[in-house]
DOTI-535508 format. One line per field, with one value per atom (N, C-alpha, C): x, y, z; atom name; residue in one letter; residue number from 1. Coordinates in Angstrom, 2 decimals. Layout:
// DOTI-535508
x = c(X, ...)
y = c(Y, ...)
z = c(Z, ...)
at = c(CA, ...)
aa = c(a, ...)
i = c(NUM, ...)
END
This chain:
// DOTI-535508
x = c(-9.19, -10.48, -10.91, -10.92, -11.84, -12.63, -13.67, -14.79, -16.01, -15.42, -16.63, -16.19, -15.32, -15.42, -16.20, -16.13, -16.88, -18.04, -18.34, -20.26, -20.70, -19.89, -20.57, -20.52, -19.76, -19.45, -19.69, -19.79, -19.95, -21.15, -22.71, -23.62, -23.81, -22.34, -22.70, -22.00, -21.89, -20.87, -21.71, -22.99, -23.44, -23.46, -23.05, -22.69, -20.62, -19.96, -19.14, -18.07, -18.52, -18.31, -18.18, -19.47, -19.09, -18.11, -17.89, -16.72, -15.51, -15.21, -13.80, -13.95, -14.59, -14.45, -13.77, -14.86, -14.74, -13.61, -13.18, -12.16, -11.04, -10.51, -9.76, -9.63, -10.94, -10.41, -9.87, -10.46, -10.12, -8.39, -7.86, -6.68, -5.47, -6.09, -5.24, -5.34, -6.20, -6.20, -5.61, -5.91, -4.67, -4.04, -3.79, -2.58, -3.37, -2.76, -3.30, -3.54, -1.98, -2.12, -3.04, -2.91, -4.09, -5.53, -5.72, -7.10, -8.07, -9.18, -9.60, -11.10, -12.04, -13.40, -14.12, -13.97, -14.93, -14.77, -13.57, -12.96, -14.48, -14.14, -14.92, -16.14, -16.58, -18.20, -19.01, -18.03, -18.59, -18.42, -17.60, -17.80, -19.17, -19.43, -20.39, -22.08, -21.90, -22.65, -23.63, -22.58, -23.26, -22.15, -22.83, -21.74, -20.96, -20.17, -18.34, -19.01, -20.26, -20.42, -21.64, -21.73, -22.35, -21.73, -20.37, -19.33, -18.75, -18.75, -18.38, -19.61, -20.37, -21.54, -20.84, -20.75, -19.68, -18.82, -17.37, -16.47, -16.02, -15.53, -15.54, -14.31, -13.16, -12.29, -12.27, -11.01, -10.17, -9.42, -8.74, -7.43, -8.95, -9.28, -10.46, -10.44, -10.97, -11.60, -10.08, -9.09, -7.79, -7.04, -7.46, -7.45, -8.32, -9.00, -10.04, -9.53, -9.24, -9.01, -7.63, -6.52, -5.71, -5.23, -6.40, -6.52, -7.52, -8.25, -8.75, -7.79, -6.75, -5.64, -4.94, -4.28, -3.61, -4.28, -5.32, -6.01, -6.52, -6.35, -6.64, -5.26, -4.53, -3.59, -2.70, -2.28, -0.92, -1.01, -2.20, -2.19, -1.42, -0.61, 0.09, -0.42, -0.77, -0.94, -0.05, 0.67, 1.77, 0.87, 1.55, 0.93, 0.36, -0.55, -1.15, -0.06, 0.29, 1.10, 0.80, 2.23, 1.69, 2.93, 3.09, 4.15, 5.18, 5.79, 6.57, 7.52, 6.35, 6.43, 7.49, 8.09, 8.73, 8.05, 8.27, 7.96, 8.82, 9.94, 11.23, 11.00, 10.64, 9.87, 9.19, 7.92, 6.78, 7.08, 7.48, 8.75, 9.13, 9.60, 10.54, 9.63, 8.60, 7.72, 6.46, 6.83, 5.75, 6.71, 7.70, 8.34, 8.81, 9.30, 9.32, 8.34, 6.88, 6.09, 5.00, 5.48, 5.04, 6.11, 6.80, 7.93, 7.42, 7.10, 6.83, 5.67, 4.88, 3.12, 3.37, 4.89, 4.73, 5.82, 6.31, 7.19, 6.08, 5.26, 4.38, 3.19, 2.72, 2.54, 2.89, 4.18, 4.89, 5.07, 5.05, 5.18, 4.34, 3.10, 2.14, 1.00, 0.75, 0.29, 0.36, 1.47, 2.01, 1.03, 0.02, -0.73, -1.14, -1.93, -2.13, -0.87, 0.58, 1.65, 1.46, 1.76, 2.73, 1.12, 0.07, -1.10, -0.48, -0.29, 0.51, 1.35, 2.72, 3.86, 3.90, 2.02, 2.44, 1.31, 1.39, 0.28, 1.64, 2.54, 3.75, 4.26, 4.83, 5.32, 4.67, 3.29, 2.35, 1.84, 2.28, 1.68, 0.07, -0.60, -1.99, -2.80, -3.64, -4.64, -4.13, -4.55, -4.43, -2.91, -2.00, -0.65, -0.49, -0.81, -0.96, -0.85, -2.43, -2.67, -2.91, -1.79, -1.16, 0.07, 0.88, 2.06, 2.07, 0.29, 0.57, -0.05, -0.75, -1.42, -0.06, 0.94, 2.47, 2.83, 2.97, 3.95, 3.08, 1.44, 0.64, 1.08, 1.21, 1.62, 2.84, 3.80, 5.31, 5.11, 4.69, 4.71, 4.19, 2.84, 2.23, 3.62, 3.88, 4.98, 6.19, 6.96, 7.81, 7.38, 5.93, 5.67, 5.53, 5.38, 5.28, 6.38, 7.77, 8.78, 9.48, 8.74, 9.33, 8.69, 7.49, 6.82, 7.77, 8.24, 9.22, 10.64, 10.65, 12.51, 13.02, 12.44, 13.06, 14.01, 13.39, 13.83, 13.93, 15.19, 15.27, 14.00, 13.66, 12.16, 12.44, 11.64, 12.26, 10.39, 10.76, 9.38, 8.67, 7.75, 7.47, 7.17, 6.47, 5.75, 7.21, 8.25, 9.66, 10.22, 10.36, 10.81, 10.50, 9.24, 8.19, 8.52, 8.60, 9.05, 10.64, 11.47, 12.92, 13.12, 12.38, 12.37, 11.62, 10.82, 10.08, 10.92, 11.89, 12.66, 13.72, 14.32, 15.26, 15.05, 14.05, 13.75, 12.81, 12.68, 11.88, 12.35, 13.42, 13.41, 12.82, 12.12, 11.34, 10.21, 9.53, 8.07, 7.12, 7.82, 7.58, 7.43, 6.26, 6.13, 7.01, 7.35, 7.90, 9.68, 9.88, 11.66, 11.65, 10.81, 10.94, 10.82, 10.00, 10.08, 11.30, 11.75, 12.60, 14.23, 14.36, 15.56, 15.34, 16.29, 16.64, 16.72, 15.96, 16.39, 17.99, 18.60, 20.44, 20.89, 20.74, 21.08, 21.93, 21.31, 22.08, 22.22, 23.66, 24.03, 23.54, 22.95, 22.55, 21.06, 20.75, 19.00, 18.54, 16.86, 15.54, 16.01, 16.53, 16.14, 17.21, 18.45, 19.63, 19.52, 18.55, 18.57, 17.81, 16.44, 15.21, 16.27, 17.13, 17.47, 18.60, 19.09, 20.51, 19.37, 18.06, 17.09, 16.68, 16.56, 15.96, 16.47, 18.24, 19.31, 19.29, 18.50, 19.19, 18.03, 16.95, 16.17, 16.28, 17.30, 17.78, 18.26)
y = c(2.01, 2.06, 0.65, 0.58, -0.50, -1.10, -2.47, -2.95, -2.12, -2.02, -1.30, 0.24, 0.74, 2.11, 2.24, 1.40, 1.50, 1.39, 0.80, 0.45, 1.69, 2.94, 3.61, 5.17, 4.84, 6.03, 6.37, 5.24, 4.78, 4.65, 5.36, 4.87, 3.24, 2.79, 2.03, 1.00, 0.81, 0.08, -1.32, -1.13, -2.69, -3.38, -2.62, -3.03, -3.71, -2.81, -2.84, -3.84, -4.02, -5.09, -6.66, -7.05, -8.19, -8.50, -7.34, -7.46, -6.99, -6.70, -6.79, -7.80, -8.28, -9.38, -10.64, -10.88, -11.88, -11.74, -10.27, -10.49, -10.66, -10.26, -10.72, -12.20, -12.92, -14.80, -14.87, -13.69, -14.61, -14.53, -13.71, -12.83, -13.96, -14.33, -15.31, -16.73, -16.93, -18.23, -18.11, -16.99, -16.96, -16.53, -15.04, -14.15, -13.07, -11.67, -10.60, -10.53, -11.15, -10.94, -11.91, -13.03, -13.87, -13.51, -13.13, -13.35, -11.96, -12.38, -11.76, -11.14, -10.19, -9.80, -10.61, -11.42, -12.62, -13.99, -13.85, -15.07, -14.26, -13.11, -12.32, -12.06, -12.42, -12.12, -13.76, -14.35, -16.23, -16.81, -16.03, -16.00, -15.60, -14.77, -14.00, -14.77, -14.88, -15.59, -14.24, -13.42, -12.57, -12.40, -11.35, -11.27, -10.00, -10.48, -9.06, -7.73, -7.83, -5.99, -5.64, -6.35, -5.74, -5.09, -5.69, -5.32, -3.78, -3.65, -2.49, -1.71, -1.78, -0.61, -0.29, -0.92, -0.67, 0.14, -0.15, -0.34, 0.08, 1.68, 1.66, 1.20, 0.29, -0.30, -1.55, -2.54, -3.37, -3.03, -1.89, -0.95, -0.47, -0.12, 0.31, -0.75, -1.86, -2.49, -3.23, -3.70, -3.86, -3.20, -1.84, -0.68, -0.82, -1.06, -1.30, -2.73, -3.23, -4.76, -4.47, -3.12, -3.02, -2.31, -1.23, -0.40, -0.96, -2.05, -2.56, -3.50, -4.50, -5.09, -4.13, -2.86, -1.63, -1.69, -1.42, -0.88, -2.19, -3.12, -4.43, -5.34, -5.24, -6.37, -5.36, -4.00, -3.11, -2.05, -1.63, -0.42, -1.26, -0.70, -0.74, 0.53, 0.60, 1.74, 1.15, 2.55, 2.68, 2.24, 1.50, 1.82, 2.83, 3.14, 4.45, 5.05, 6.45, 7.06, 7.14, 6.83, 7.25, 8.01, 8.20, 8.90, 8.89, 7.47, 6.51, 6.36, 6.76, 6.31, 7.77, 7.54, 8.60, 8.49, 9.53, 9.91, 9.28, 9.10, 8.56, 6.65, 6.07, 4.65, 4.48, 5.90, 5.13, 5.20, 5.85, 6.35, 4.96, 4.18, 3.45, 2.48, 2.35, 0.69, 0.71, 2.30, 2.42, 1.75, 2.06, 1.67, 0.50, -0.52, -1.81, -2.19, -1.80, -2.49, -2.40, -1.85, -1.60, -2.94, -2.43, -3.51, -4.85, -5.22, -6.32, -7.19, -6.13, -6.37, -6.77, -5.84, -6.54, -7.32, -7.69, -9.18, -10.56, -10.53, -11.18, -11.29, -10.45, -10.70, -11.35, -10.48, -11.35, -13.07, -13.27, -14.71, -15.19, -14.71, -15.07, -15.25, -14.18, -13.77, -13.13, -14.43, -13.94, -13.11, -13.62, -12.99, -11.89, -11.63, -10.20, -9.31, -9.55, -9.16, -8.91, -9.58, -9.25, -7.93, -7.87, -6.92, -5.54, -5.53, -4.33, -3.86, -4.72, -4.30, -3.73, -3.89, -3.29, -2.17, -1.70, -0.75, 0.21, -0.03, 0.56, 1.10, 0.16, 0.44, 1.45, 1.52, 2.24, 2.95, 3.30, 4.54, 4.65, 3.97, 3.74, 4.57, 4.98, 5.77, 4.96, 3.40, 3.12, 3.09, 2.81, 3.15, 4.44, 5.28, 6.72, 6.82, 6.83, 6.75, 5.81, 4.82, 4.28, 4.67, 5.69, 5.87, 7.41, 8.24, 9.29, 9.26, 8.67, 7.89, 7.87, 6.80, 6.96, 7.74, 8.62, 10.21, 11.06, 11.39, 11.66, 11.24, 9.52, 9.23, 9.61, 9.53, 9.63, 11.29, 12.30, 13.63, 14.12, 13.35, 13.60, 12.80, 12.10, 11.63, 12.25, 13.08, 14.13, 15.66, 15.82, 17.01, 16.46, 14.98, 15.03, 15.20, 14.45, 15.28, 15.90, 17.22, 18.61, 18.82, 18.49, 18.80, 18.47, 17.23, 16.65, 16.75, 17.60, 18.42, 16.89, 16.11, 14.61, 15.46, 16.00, 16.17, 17.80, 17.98, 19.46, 19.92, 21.18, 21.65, 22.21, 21.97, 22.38, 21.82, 22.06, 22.02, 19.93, 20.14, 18.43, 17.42, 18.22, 18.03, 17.50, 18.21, 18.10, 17.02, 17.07, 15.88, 14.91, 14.90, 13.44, 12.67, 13.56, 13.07, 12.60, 13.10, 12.96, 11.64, 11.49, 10.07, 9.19, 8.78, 8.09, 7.52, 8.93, 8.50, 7.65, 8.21, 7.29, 5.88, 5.78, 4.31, 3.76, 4.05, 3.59, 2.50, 1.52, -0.04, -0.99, -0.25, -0.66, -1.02, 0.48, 0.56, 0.19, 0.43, 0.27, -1.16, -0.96, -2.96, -3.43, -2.65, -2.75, -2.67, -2.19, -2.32, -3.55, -3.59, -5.12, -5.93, -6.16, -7.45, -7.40, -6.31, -6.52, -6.55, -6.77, -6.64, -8.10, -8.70, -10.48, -10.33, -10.72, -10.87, -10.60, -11.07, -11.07, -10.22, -9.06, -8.19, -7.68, -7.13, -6.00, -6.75, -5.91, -6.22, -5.64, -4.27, -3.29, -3.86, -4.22, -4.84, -3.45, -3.78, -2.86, -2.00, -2.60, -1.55, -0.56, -1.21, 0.00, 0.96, 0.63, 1.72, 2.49, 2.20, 3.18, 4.04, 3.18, 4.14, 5.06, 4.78, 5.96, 7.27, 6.71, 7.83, 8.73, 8.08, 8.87, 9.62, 9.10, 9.96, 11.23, 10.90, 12.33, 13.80, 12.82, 14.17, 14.76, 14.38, 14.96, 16.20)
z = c(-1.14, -0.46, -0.10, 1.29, 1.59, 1.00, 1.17, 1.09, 1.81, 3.06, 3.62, 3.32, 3.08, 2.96, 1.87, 0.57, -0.69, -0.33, 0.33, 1.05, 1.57, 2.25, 2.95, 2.20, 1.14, 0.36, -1.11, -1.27, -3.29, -3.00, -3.69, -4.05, -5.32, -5.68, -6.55, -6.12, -4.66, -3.78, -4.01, -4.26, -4.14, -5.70, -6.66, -7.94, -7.70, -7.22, -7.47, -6.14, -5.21, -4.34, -4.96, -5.25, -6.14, -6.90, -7.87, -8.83, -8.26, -7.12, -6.79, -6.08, -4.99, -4.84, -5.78, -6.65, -7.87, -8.60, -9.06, -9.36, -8.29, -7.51, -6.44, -6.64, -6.52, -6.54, -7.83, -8.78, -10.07, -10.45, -9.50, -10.21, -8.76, -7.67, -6.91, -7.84, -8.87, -8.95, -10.76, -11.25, -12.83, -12.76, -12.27, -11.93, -12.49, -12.46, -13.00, -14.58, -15.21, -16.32, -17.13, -16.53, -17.43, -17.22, -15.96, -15.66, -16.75, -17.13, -18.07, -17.38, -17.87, -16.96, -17.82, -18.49, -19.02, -17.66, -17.53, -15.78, -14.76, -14.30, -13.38, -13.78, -14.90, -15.04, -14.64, -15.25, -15.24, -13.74, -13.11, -10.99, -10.82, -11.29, -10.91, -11.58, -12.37, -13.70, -14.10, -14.90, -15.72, -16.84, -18.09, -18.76, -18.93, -19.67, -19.00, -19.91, -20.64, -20.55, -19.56, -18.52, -17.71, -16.82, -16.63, -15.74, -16.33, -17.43, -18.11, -17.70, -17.26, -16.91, -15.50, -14.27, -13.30, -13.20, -14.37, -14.13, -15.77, -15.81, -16.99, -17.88, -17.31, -17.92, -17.13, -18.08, -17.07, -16.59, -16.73, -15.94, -14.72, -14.82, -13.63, -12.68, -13.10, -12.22, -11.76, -12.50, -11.66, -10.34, -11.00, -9.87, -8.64, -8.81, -7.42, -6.56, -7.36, -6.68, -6.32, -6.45, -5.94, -4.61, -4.90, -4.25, -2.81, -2.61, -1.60, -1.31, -2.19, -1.40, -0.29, -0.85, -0.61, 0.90, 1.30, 2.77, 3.34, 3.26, 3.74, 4.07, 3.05, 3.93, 3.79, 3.28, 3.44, 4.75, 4.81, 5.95, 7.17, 7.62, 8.75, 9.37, 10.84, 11.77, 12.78, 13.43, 14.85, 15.77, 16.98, 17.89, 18.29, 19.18, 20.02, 20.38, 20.60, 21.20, 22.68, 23.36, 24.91, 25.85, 26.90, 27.75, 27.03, 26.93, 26.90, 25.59, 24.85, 23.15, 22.32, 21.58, 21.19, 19.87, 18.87, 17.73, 17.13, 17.16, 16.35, 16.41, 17.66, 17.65, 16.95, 16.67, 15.77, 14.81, 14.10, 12.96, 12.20, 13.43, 13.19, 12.79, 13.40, 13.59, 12.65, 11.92, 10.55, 9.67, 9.29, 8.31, 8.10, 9.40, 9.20, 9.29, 9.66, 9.62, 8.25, 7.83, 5.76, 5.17, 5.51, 4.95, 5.31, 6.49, 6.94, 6.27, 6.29, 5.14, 3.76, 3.22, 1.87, 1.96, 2.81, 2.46, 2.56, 3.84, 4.08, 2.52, 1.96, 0.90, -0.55, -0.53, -1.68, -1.34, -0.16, 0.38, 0.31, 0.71, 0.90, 0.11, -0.78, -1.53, -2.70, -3.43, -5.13, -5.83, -6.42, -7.28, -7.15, -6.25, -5.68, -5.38, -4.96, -5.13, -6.18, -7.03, -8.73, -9.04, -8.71, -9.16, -8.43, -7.36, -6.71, -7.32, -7.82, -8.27, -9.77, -10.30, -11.64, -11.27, -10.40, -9.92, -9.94, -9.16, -8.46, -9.72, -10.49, -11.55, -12.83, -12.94, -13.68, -13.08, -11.59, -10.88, -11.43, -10.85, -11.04, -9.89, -9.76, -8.64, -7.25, -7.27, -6.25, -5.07, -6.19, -5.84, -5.40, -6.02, -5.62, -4.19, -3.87, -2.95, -1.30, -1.78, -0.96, -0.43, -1.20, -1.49, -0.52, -0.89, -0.13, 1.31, 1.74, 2.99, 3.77, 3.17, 3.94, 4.11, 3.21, 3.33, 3.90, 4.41, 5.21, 7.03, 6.95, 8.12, 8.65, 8.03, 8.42, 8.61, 7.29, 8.26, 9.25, 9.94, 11.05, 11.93, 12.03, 13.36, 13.07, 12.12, 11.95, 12.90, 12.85, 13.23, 15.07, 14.99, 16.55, 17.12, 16.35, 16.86, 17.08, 16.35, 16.30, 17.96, 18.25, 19.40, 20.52, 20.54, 21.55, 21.33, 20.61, 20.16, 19.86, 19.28, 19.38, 17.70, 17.05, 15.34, 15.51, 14.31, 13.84, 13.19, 13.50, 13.26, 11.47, 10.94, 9.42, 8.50, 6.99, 6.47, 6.26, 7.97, 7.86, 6.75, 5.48, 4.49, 3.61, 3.31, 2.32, 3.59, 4.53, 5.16, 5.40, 5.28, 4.79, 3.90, 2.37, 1.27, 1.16, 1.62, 1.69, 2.67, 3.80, 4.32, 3.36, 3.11, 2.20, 1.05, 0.52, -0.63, -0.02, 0.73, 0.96, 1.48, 1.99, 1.96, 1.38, -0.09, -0.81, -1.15, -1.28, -1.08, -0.19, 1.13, 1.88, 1.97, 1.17, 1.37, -0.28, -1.38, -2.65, -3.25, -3.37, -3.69, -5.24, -5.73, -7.27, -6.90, -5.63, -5.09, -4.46, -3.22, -2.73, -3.21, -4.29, -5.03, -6.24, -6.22, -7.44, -6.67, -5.31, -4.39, -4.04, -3.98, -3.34, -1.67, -0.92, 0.41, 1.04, -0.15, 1.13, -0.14, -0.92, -2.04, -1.13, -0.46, 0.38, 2.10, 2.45, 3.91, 4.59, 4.54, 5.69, 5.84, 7.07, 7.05, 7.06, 7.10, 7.44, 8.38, 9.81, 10.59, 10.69, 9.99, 10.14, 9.26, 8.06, 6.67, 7.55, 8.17, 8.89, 10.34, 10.72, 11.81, 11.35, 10.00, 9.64, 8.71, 8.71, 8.01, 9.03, 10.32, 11.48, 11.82, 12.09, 12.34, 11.52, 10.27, 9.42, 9.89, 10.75, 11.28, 12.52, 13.20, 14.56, 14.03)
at = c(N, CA, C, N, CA, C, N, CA, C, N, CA, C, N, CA, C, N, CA, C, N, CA, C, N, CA, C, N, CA, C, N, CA, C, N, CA, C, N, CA, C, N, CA, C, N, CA, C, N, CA, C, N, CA, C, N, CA, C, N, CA, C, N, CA, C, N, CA, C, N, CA, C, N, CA, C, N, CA, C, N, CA, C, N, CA, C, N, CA, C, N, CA, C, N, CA, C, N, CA, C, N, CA, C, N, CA, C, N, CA, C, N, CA, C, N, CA, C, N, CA, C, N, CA, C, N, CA, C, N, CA, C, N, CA, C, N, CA, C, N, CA, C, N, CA, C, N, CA, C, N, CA, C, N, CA, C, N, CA, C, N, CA, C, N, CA, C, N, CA, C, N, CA, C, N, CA, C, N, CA, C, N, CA, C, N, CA, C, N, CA, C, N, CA, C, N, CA, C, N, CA, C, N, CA, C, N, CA, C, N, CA, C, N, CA, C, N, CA, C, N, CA, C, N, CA, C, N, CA, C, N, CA, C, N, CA, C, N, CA, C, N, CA, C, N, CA, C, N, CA, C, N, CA, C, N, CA, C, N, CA, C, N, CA, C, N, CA, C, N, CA, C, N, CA, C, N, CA, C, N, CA, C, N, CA, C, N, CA, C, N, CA, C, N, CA, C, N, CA, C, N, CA, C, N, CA, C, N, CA, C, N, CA, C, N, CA, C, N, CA, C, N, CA, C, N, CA, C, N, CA, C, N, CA, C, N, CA, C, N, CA, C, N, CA, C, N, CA, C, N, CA, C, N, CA, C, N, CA, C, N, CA, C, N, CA, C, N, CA, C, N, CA, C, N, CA, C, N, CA, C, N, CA, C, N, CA, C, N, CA, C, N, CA, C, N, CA, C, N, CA, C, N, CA, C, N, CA, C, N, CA, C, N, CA, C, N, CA, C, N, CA, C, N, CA, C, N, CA, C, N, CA, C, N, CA, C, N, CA, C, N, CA, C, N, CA, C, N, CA, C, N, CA, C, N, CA, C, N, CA, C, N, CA, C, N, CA, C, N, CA, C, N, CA, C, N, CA, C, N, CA, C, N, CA, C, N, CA, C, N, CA, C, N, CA, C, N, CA, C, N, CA, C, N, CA, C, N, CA, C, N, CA, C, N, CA, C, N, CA, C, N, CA, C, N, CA, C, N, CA, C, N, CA, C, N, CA, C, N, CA, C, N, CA, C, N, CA, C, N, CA, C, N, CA, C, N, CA, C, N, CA, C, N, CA, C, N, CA, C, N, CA, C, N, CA, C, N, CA, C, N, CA, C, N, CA, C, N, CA, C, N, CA, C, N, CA, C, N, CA, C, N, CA, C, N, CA, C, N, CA, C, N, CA, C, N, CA, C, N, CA, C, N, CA, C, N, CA, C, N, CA, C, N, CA, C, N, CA, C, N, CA, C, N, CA, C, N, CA, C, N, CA, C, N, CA, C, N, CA, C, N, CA, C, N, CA, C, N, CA, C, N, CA, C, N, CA, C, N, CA, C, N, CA, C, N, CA, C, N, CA, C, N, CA, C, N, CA, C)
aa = c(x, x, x, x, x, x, x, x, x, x, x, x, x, x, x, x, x, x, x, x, x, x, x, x, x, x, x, x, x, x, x, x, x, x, x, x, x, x, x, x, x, x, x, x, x, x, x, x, x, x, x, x, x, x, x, x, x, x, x, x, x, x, x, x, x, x, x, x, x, x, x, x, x, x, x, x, x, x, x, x, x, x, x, x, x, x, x, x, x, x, x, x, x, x, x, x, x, x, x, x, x, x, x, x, x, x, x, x, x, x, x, x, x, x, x, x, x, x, x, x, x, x, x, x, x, x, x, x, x, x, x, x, x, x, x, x, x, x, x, x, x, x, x, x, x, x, x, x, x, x, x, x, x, x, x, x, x, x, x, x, x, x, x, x, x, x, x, x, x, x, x, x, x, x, x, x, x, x, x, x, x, x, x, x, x, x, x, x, x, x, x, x, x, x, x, x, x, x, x, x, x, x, x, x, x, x, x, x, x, x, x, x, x, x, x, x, x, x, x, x, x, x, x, x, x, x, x, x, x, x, x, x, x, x, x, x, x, x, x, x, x, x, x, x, x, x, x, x, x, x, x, x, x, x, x, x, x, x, x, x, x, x, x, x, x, x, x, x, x, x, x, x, x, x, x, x, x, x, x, x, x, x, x, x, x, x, x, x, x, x, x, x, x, x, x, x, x, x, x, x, x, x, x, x, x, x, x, x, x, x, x, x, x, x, x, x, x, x, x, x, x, x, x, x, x, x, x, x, x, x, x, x, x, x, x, x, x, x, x, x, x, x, x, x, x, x, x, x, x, x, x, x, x, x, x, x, x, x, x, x, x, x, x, x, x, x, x, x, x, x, x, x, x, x, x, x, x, x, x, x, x, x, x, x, x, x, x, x, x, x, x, x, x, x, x, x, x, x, x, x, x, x, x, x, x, x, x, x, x, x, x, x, x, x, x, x, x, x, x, x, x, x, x, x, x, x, x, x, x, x, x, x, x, x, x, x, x, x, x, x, x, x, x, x, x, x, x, x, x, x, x, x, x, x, x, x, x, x, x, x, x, x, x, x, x, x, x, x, x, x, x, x, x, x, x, x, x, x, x, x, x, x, x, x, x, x, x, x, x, x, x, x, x, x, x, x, x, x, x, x, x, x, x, x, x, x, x, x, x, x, x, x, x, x, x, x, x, x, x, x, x, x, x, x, x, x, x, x, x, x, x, x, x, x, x, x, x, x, x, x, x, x, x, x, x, x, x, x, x, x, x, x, x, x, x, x, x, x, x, x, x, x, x, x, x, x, x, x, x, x, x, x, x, x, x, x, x, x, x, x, x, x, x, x, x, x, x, x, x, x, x, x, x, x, x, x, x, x, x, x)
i = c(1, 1, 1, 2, 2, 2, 3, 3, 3, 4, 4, 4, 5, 5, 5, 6, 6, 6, 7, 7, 7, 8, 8, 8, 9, 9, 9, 10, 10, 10, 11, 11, 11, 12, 12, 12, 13, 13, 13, 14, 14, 14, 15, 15, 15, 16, 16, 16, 17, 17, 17, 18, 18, 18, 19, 19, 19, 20, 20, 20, 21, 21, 21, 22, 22, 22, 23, 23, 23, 24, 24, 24, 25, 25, 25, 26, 26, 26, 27, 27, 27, 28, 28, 28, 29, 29, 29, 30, 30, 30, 31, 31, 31, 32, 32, 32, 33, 33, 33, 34, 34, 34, 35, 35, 35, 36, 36, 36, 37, 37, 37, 38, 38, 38, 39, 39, 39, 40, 40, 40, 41, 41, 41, 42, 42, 42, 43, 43, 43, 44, 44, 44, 45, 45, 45, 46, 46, 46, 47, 47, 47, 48, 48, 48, 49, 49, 49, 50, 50, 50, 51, 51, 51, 52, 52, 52, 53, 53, 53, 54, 54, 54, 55, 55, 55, 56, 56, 56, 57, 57, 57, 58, 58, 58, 59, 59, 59, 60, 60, 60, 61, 61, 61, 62, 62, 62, 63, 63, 63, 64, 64, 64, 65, 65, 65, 66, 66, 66, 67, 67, 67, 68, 68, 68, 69, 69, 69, 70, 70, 70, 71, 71, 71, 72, 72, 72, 73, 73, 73, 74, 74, 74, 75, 75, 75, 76, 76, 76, 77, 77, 77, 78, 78, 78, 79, 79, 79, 80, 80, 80, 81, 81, 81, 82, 82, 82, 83, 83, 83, 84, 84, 84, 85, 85, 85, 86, 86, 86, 87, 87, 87, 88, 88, 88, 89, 89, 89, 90, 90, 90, 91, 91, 91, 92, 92, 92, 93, 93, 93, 94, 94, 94, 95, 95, 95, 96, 96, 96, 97, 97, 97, 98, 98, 98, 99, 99, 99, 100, 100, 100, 101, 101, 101, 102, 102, 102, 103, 103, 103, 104, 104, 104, 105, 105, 105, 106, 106, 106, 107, 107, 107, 108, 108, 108, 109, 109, 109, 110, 110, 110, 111, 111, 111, 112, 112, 112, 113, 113, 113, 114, 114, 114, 115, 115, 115, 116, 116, 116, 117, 117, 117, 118, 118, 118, 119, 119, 119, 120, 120, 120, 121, 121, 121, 122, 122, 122, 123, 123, 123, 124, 124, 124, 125, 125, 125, 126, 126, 126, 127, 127, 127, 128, 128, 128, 129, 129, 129, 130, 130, 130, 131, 131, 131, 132, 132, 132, 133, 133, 133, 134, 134, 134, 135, 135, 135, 136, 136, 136, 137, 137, 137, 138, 138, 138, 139, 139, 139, 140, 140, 140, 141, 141, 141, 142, 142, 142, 143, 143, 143, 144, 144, 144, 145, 145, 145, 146, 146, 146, 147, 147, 147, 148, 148, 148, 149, 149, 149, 150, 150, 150, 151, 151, 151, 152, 152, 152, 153, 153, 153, 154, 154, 154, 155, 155, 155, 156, 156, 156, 157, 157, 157, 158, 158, 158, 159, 159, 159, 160, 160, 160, 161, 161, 161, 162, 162, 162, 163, 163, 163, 164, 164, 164, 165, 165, 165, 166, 166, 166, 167, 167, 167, 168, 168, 168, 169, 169, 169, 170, 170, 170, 171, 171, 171, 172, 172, 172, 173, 173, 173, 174, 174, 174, 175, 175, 175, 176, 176, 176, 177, 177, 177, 178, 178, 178, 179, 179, 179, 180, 180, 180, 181, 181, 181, 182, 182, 182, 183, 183, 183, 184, 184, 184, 185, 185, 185, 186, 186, 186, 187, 187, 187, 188, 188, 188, 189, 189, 189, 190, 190, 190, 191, 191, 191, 192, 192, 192, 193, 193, 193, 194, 194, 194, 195, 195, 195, 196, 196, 196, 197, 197, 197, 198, 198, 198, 199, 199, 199, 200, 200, 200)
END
């Protein structure tokens, strides 16, 4: 969930903004594991059981600060569809372009990386639902190309998931970071296009 989605939906969005915020700096500047809600209360200048009125854990409030990384720097959206555009393209340019977000992260943005990757790994809410948002997107552009006979017509929902799996070294922040850049010979786009192939 967003910043602003929390603003327009959480009645306690104006409690709980601050503290993902705050924690967010606090967790780029110790890392996840050091940073403590005593770090995030002294940002703030209050003290860490007020934050517990918020936020009824530190697994909570980690979660939030993951789950707004998640829709801020991970959402990738396809281009618009148009004449032109096939279902099997956008297909294609969701999945390297997830990939792309969390390489750019891990590069970019260690700390908050390594907070993702133990989200991934502990299957936390926010992982969750980052994880099904994808498999949401990819089966809406499966069902578009059942529309355009681009794909064999079959159940979009099980073929969602069966793409997803198979390139879950792509999209999984706990595979990419745990895969070396030159591990493997086959790049991104040949794993995504021998997956596409398997839905013709």
């Amino acid at each position: 969930m967003t910043l602003t989605s929390i603003a327009s939906n959480d009645h306690s969005a104006d409690e709980r903004l601050p503290i993902i915020q705050a924690g967010t700096a606090a967790c780029r500047l110790y890392g996840p594991s050091k940073t403590t809600v005593a770090d995030i209360a002294r940002l703030l200048g209050k003290s860490p059981a007020s934050l517990y009125r918020t936020f009824s854990s530190k697994a909570d409030m980690w979660d939030a600060m993951a789950a707004d990384f998640y829709e801020r720097d991970l959402c990738f959206t396809p281009s618009p569809a148009g004449d032109l555009v096939r279902a099997a393209d956008q297909l294609k340019e969701t999945m390297l372009g997830h990939h792309r977000l969390l390489l750019q992260a891990q590069q970019g943005d260690p700390q908050m990386y390594s907070l993702i990757v133990l989200t991934a790994s502990s299957n936390w809410p926010s992982y969750r639902q980052y994880r099904n948002r994808l498999h949401g997107l990819v089966g809406q552009l499966i069902r578009a190309g059942f529309g355009t006979k681009e794909f064999q017509r079959t159940d979009a929902r099980a073929a969602a998931s069966c793409f997803c799996a198979s390139l879950v070294v792509l999209w999984d922040p706990w595979f990419v970071g745990a895969t070396p850049p030159n591990h493997c010979e086959i790049s991104a786009q040949e794993l995504v296009s021998f997956a596409i192939d398997a839905l013709r």
